[in-house]
C-alpha positions in Angstrom: 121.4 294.3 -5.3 118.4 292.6 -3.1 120.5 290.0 -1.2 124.0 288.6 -1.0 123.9 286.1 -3.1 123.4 288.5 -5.8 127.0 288.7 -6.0 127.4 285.8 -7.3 125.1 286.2 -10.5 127.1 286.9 -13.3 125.1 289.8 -14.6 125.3 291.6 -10.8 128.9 291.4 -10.6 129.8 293.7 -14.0 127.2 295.8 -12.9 128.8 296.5 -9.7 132.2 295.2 -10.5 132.7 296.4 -14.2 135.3 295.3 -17.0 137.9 295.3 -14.3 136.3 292.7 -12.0 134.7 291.2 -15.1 139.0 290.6 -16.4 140.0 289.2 -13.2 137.5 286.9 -12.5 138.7 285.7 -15.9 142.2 285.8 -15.1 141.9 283.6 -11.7 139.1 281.4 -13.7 141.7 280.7 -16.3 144.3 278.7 -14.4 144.1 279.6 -10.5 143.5 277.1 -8.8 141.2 278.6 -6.2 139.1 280.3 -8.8 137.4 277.1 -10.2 134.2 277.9 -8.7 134.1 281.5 -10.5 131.8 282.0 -13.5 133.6 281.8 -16.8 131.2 281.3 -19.8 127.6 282.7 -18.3 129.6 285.9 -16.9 131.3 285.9 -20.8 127.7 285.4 -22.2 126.4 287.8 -20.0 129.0 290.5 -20.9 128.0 290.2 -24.2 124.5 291.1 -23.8 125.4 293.4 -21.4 127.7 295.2 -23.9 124.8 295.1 -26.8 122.8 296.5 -24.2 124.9 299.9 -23.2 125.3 298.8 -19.3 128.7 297.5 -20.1 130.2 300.4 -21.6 132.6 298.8 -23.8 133.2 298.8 -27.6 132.3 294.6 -28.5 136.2 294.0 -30.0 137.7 295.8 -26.9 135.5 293.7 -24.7 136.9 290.5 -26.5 140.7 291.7 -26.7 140.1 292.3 -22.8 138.7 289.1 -22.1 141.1 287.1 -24.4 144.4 288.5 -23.1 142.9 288.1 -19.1 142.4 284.5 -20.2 145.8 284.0 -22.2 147.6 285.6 -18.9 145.3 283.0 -16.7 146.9 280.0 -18.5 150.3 281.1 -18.4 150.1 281.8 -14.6 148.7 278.1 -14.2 151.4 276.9 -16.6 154.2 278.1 -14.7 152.3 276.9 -11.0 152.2 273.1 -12.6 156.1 273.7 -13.5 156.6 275.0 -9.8 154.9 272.7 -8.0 155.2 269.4 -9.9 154.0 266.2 -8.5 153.5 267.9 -5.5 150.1 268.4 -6.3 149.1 265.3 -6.5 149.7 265.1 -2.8 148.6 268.5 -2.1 145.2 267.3 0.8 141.8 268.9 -0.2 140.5 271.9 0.8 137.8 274.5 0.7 139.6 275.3 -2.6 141.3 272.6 -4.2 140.2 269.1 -4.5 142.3 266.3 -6.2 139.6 264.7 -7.9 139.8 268.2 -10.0 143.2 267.8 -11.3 142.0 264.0 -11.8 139.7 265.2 -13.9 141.4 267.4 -16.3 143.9 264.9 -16.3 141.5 262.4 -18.1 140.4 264.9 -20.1 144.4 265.8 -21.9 144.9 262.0 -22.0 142.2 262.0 -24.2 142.6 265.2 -26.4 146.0 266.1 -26.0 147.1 269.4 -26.7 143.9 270.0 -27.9 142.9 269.9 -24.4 144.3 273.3 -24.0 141.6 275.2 -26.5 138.6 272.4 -26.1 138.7 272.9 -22.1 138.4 277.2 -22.6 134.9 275.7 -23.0 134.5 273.4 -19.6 133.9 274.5 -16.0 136.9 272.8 -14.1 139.0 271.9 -17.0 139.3 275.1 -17.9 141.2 276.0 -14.8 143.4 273.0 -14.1 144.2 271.9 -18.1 147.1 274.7 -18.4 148.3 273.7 -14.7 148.2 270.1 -15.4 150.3 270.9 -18.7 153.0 272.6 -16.4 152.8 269.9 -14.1 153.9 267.3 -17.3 155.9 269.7 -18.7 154.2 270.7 -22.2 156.8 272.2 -24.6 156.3 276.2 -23.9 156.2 276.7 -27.5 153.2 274.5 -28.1 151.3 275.7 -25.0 151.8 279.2 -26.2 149.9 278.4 -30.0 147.2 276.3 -28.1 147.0 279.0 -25.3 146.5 282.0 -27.9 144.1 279.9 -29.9 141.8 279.1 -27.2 141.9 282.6 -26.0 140.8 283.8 -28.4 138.2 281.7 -29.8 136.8 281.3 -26.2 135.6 284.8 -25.6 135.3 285.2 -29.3 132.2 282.6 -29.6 130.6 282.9 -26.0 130.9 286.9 -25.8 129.6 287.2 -29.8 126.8 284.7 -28.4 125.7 287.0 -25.8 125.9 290.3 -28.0 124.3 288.9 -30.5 121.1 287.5 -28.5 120.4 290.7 -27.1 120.3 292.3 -30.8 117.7 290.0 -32.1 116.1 289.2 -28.6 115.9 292.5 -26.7 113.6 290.4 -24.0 116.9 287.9 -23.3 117.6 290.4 -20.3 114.6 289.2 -18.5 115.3 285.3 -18.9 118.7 286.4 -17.7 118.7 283.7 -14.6 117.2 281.1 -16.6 119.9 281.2 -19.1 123.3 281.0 -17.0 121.6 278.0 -15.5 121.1 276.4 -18.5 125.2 277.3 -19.8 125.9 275.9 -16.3 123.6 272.7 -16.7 125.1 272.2 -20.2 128.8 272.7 -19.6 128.9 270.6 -16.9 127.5 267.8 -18.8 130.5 266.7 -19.8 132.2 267.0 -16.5 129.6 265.2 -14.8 129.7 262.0 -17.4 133.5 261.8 -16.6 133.0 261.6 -13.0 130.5 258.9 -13.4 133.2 256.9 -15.5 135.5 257.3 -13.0 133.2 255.9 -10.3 132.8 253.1 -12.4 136.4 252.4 -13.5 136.8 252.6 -9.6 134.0 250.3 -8.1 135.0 247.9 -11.0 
């Protein structure tokens, strides 16, 4: 590790941190509300190279069975906070941790998808963190959150973690463009979140 803020590259913190840190920063990531600012798909990405690779000594389908029961047990603790705390959280004031334009934002994003929300926002930066507390906080039947939270569980780490595998095994060099690539799966899944928050401005200066 050459500085500090080499904890905070995905790669540098399963080196250090291993599957256990690597399953709960996926856990708080997956319905905390203080761990929005985690990495979720470049850490899942770069596990996956990092397993082809041998420096995360983990089998690939153990690696995803991890990740995908960290992530189901994420939403269900973020379900059961948005039961808990209601419509208190719209009133809750910012903080370092928690801003209401968040929840705002993954609340626009289940008007528009619905329950779909659940397994479409696995794959968003924000969304993925607040959708299953936002469905506590309206009170999605359980039953239903339960098929939409194993669904995206699984295909979340299935597609991002197979993605990373399978780009170290037919580009060895990926390692060295390591850097280069979380920015770009930060860049690209915050796309959406970014055009959102534009909308809003909009809607709200209109």
């Amino acid at each position: 590790m050459d500085s500090i803020w080499d904890i905070f590259k995905p790669e540098e913190l399963i080196r250090y941190g291993g599957k256990f840190l690597l399953l709960a920063i996926v856990f708080l990531e997956n319905g905390i509300f203080f761990g929005f600012f985690l990495p979720g798909d470049s850490l899942l990405f770069t596990a996956g190279l990092l397993c082809y690779l041998k420096i995360l000594s983990i089998p690939l389908t153990e690696l995803i069975a991890g990740i995908s029961v960290a992530a189901l047990l994420g939403y269900y603790a973020g379900y059961l906070f948005g039961i808990k705390t209601g419509q208190a959280l719209y009133n809750k004031p910012d903080t370092l941790f928690f801003k209401k334009k968040y929840i705002v934002t993954a609340e626009t994003f289940y008007q528009k998808y619905g329950g779909l929300a659940l397994v479409m926002g696995r794959f968003l930066p924000i969304v993925r963190t607040f959708a299953p507390i936002l469905a506590g906080v309206v009170k999605v039947n359980p039953w239903m959150f339960t098929i939409y939270n194993i669904v995206g569980a699984i295909l979340w780490p299935l597609t991002i973690v197979s993605g990373g595998y399978y780009t170290a095994k037919f580009f060895p060099e990926a390692q060295n463009y390591l850097d280069w690539i979380v920015i770009g799966f930060i860049l690209v899944t915050s796309i959406p979140i970014i055009r959102n928050w534009i909308k809003e401005k909009k809607k709200q200066q209109a």
